[in-house]
PDB file as gemmi writes it, atoms N, CA and C in Angstrom:
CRYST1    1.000    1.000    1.000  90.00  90.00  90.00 P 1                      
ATOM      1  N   UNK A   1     -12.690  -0.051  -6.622  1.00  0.00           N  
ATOM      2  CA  UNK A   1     -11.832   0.622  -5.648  1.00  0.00           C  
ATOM      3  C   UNK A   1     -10.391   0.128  -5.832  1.00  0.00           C  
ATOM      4  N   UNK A   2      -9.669   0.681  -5.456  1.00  0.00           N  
ATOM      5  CA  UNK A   2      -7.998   0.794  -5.461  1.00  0.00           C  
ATOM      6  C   UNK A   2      -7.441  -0.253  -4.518  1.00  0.00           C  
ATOM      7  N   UNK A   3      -7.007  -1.149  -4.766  1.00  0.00           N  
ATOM      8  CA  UNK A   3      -6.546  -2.126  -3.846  1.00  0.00           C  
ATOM      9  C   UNK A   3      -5.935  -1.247  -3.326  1.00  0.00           C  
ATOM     10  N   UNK A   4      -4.502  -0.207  -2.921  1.00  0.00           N  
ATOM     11  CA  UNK A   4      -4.158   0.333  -1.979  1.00  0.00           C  
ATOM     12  C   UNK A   4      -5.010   1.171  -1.462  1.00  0.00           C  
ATOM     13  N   UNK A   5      -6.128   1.244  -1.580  1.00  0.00           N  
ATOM     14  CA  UNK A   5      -6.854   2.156  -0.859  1.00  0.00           C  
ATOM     15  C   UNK A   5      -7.381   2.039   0.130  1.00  0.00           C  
ATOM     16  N   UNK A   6      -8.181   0.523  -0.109  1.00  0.00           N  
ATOM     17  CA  UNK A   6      -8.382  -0.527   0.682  1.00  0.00           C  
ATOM     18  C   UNK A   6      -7.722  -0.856   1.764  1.00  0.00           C  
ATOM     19  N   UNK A   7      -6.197  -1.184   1.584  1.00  0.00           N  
ATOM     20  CA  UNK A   7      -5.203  -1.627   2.487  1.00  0.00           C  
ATOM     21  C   UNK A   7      -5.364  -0.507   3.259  1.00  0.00           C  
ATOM     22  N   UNK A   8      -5.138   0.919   2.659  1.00  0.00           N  
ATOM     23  CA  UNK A   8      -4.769   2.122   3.784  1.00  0.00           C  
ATOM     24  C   UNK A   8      -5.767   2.119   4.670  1.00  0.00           C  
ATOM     25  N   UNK A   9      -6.924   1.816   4.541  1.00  0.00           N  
ATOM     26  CA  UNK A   9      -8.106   2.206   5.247  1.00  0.00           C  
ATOM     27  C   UNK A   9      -8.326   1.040   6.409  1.00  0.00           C  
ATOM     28  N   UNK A  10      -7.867  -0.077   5.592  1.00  0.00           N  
ATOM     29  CA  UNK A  10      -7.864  -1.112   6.754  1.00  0.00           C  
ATOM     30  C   UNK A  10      -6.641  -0.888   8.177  1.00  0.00           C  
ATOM     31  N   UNK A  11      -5.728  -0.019   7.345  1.00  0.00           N  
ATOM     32  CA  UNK A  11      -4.477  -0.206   8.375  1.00  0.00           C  
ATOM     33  C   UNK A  11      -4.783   1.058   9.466  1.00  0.00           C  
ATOM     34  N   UNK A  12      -5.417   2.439   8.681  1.00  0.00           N  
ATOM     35  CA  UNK A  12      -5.828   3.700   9.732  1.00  0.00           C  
ATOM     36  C   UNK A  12      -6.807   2.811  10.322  1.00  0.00           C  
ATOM     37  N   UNK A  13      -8.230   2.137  10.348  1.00  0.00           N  
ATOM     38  CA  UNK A  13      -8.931   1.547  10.910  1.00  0.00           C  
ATOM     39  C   UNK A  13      -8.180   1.057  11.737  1.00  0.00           C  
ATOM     40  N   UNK A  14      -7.465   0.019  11.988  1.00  0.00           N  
ATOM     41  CA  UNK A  14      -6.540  -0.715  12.859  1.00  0.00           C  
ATOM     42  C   UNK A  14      -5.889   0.071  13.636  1.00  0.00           C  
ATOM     43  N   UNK A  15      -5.242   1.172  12.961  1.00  0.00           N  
ATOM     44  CA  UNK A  15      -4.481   2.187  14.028  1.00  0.00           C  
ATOM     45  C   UNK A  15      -5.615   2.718  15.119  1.00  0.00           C  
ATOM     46  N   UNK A  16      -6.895   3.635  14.590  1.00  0.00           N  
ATOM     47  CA  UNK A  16      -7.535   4.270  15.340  1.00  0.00           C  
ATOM     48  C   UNK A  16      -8.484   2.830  16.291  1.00  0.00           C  
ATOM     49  N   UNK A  17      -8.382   1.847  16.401  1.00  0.00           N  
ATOM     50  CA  UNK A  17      -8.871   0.837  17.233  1.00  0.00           C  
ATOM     51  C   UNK A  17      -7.898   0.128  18.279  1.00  0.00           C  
ATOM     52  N   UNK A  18      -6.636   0.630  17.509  1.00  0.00           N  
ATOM     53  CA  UNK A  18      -5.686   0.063  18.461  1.00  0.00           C  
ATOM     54  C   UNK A  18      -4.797   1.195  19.701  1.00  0.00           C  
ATOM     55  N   UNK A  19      -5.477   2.429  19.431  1.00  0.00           N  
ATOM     56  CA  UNK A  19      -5.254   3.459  20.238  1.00  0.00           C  
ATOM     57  C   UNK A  19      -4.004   3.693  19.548  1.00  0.00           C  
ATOM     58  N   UNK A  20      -3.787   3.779  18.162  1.00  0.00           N  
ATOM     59  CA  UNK A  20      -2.449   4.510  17.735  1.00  0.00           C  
ATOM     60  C   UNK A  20      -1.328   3.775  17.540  1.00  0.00           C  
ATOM     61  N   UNK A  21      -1.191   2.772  18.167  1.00  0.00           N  
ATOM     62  CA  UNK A  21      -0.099   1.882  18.797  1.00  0.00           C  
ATOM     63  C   UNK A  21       0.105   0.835  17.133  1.00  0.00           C  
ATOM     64  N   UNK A  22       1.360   1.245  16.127  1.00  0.00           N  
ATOM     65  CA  UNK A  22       1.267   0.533  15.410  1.00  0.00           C  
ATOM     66  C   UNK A  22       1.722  -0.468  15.354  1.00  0.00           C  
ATOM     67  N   UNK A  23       2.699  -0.808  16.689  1.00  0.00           N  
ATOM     68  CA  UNK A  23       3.215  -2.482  16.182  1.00  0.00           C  
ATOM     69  C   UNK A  23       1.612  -3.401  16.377  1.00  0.00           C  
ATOM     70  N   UNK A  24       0.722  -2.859  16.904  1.00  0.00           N  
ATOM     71  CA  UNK A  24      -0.477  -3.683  17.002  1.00  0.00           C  
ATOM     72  C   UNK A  24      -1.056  -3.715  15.368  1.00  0.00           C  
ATOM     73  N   UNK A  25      -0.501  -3.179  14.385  1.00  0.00           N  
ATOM     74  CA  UNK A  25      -1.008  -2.956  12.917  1.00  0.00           C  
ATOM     75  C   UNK A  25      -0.069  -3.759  11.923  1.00  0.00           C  
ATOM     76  N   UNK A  26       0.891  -4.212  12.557  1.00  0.00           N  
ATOM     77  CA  UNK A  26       1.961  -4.788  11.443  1.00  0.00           C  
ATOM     78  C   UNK A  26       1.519  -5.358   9.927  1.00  0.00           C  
ATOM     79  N   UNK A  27      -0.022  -5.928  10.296  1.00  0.00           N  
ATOM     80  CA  UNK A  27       0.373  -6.896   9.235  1.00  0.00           C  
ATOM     81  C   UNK A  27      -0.859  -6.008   8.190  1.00  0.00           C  
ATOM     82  N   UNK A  28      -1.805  -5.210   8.576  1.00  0.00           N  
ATOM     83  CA  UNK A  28      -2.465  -4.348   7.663  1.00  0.00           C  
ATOM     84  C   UNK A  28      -1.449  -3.262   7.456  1.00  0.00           C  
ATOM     85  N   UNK A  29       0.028  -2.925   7.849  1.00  0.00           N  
ATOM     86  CA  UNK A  29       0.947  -2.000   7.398  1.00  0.00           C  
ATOM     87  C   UNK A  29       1.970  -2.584   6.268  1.00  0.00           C  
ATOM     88  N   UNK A  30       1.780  -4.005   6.337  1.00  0.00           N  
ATOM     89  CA  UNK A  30       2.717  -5.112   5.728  1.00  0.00           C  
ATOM     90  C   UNK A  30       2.027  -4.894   4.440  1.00  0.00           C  
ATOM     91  N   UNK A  31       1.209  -5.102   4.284  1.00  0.00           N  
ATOM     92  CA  UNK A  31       0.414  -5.117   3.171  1.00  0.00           C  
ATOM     93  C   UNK A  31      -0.160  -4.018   2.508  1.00  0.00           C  
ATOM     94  N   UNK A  32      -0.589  -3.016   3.423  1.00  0.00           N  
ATOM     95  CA  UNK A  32      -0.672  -1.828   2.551  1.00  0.00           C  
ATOM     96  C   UNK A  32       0.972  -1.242   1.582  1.00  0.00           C  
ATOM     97  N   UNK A  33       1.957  -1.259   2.252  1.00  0.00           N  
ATOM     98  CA  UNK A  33       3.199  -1.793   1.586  1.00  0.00           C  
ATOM     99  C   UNK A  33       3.570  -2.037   0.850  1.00  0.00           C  
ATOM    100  N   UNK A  34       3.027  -3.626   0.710  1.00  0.00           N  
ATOM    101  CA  UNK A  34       3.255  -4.563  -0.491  1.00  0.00           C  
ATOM    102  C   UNK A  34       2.540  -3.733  -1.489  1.00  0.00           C  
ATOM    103  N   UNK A  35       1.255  -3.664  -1.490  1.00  0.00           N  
ATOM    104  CA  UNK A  35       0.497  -2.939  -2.458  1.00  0.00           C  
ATOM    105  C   UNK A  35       0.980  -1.620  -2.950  1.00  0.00           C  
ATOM    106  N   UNK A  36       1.293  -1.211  -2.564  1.00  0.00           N  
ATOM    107  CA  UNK A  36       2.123   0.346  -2.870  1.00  0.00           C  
ATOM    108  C   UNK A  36       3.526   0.031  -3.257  1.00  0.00           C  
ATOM    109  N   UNK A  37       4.462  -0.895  -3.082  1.00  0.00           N  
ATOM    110  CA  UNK A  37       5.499  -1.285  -3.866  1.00  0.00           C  
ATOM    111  C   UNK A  37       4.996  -1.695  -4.974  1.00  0.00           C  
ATOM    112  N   UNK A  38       4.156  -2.692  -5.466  1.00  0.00           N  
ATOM    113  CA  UNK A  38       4.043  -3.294  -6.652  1.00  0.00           C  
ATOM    114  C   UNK A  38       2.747  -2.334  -7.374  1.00  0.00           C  
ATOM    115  N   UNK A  39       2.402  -1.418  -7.303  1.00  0.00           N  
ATOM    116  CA  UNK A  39       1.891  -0.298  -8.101  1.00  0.00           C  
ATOM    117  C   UNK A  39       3.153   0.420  -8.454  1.00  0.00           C  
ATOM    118  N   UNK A  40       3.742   0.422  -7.511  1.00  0.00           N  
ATOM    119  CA  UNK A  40       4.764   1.525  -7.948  1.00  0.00           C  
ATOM    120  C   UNK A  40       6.105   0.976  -9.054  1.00  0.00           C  
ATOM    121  N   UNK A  41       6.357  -0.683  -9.000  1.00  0.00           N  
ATOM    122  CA  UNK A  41       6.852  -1.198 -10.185  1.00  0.00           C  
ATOM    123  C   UNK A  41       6.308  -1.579 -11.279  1.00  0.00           C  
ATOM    124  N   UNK A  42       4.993  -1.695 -11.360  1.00  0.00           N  
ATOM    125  CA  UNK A  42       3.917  -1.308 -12.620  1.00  0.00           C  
ATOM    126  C   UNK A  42       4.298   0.161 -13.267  1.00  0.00           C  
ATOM    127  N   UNK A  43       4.311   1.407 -12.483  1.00  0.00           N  
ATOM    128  CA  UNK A  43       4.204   2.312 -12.982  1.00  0.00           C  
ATOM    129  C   UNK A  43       5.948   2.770 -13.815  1.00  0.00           C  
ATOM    130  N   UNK A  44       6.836   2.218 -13.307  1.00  0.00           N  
ATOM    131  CA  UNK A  44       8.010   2.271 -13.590  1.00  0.00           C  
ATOM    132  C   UNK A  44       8.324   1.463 -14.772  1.00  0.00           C  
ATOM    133  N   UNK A  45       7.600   0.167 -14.756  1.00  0.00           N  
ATOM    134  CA  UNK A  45       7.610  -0.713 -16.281  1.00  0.00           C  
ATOM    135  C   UNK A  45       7.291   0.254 -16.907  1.00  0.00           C  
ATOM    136  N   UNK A  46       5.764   0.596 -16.943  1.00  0.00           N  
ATOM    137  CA  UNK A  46       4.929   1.273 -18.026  1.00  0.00           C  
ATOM    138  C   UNK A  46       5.958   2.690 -18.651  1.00  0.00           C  
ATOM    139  N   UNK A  47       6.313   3.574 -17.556  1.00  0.00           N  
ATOM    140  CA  UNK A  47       7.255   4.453 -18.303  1.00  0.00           C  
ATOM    141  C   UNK A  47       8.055   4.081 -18.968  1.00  0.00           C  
ATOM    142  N   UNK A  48       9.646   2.713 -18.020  1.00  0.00           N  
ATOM    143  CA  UNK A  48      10.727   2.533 -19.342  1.00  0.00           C  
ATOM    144  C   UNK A  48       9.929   2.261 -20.623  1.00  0.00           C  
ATOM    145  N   UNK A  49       8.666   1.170 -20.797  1.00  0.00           N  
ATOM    146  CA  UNK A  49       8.672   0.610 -21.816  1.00  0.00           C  
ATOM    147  C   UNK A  49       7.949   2.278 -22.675  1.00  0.00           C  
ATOM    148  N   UNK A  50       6.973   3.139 -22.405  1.00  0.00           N  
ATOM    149  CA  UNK A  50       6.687   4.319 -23.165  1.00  0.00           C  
ATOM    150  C   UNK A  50       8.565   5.038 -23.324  1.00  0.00           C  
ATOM    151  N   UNK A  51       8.962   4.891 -22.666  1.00  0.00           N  
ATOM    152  CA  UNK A  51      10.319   5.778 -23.328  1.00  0.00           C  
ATOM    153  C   UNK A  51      11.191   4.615 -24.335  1.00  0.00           C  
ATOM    154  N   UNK A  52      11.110   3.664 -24.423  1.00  0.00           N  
ATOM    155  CA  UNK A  52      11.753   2.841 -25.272  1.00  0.00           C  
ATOM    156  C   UNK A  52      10.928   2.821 -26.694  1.00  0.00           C  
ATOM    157  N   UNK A  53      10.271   3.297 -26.804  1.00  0.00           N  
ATOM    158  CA  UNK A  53       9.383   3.432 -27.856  1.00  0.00           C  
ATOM    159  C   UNK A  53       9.567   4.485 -28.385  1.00  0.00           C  
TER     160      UNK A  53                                                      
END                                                                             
């Protein structure tokens, strides 16, 4: 499974337990986040370095 996938599911879980209310989610939103920033600078390496080639 997709580490951000994971995160997302933990953080909607958290939302729908916390009646919606996301500052009660901060830190499964913190992290789903993190995870989705650093996929997304993986995917940006991988292109410059395929176009430098």
């Amino acid at each position: 499974m997709i580490a951000s996938y994971q995160e997302k599911k933990d953080y909607l879980a958290c939302l729908k337990s916390a009646g919606f209310q996301s500052e009660n989610c901060r830190q499964f939103s913190k992290k789903y986040l993190e995870c989705r920033m650093e996929r997304l600078v993986c995917l940006v390496l991988i292109v410059y370095v395929n176009l430098e080639l």
